[in-house]
Backbone as CSV, one residue per row, in Angstrom:
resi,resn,N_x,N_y,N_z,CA_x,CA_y,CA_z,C_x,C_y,C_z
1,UNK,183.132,82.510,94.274,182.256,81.985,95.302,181.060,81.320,94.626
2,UNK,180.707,80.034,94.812,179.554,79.399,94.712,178.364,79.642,95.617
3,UNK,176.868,79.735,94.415,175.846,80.146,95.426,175.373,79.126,95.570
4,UNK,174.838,78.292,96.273,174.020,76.897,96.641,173.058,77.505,97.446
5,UNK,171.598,76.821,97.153,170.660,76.687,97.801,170.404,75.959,99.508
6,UNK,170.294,76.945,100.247,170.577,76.078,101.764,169.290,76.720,102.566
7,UNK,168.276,75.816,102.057,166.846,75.983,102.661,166.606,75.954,103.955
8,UNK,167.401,75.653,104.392,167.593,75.314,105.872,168.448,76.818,106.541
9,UNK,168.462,77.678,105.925,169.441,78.608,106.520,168.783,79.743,107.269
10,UNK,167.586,80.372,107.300,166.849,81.116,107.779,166.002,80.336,108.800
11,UNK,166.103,79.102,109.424,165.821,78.609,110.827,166.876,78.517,111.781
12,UNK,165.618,79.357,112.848,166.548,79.276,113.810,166.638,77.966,114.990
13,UNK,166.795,77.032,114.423,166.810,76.164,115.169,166.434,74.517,114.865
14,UNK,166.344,73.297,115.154,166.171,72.113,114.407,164.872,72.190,114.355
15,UNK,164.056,71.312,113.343,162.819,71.611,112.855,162.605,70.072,113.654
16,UNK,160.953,70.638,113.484,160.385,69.384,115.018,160.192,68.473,114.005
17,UNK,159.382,67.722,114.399,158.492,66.142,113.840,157.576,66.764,113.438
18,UNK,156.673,67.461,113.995,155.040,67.805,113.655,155.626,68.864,112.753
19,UNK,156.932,69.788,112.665,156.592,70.653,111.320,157.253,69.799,110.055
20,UNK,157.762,68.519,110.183,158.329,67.902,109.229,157.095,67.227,108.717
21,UNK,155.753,66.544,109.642,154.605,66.142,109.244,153.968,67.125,108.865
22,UNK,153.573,68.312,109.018,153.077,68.961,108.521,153.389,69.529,107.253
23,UNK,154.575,69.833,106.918,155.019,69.876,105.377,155.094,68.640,104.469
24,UNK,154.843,67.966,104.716,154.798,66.467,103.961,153.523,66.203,103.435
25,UNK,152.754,66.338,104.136,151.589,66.549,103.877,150.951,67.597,103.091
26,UNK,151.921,68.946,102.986,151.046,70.096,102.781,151.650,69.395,101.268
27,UNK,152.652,68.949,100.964,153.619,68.912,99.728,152.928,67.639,99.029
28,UNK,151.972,66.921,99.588,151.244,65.737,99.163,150.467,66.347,98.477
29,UNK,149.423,67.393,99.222,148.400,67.911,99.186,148.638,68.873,97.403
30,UNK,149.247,69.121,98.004,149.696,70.163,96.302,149.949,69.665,95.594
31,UNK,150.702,68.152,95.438,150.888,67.440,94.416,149.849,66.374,93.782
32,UNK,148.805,66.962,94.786,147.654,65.962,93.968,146.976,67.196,93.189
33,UNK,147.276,68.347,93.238,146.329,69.067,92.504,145.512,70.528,93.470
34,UNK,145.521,70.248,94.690,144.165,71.083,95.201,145.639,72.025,96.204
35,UNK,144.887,73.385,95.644,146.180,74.779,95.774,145.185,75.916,96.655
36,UNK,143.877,75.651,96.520,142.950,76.538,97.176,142.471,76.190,98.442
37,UNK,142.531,77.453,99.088,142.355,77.460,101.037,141.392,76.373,101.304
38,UNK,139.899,76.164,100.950,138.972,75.383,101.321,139.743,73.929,101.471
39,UNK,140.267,73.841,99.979,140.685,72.263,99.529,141.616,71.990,100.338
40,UNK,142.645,72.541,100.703,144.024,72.288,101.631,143.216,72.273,102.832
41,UNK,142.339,72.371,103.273,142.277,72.659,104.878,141.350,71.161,104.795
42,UNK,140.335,70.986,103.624,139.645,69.712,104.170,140.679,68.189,103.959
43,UNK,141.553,68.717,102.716,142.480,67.329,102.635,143.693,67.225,103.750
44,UNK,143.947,68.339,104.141,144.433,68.356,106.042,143.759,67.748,106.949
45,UNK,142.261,67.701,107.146,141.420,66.971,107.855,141.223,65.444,107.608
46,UNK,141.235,65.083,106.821,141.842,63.472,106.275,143.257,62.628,106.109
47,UNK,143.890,63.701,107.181,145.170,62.990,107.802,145.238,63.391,109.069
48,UNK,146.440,62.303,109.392,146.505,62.401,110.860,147.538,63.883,111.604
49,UNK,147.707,64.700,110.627,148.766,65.618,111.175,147.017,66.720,111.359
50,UNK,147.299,67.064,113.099,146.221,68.023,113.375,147.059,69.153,114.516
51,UNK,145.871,70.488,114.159,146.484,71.404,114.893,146.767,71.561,116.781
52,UNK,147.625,72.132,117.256,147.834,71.082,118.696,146.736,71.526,119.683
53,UNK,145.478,71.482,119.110,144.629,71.226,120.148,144.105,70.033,119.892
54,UNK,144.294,69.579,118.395,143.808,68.308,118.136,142.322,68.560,117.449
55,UNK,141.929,69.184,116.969,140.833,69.900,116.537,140.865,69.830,115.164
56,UNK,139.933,69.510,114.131,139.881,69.652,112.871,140.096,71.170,112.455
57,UNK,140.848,71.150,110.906,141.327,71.932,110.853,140.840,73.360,110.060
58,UNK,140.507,74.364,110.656,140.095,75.602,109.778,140.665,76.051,109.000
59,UNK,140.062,77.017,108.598,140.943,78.148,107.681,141.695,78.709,108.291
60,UNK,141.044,79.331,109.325,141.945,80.150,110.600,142.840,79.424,111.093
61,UNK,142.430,78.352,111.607,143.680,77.533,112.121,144.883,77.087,111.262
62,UNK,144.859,76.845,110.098,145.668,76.700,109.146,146.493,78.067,108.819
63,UNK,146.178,79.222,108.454,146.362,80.240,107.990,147.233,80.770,109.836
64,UNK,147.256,80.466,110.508,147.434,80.938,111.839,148.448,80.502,111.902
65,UNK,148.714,78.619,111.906,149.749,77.615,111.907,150.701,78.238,110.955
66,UNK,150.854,78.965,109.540,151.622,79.022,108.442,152.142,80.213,109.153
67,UNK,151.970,81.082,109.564,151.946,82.265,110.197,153.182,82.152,111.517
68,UNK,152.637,81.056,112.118,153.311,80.995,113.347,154.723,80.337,112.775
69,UNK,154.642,79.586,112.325,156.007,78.035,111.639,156.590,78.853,111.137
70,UNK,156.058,80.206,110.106,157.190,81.132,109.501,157.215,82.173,110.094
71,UNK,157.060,82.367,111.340,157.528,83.388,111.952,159.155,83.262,112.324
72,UNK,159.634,84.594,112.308,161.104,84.959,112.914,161.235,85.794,113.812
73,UNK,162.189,85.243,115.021,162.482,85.902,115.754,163.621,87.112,115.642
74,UNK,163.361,88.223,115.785,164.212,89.540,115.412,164.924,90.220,116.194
């Protein structure tokens, strides 16, 4: 048996637009360098992917969003 990587296998369900923008971004964000909470949340605020109240983005709100997107239903 072959093991392959299937990242996609622990969702339950098709992944939206806003969490495909939102990881694109987070994966930008890290590839320029900045890995710490402050820095990710203000270089989140200098794009257009925002949390759905539309509200610039906190710590809390960020840390809340990661929380919720990887949550599983049990």
């Amino acid at each position: 048996m072959s093991l392959t990587l299937e990242p996609v296998q622990t969702r339950l369900g098709p992944t939206t637009s806003y969490a495909n923008a939102f990881a694109d971004e987070l994966e930008a964000i890290y590839g320029r360098g900045v890995h710490d909470l402050p820095g990710v949340v203000a270089a989140l605020n200098e794009t257009g992917v925002r949390p759905a109240d539309g509200s610039d983005w906190t710590e809390q709100a960020f840390t809340a969003e990661l929380a919720r997107l990887g949550a599983k239903e049990i």
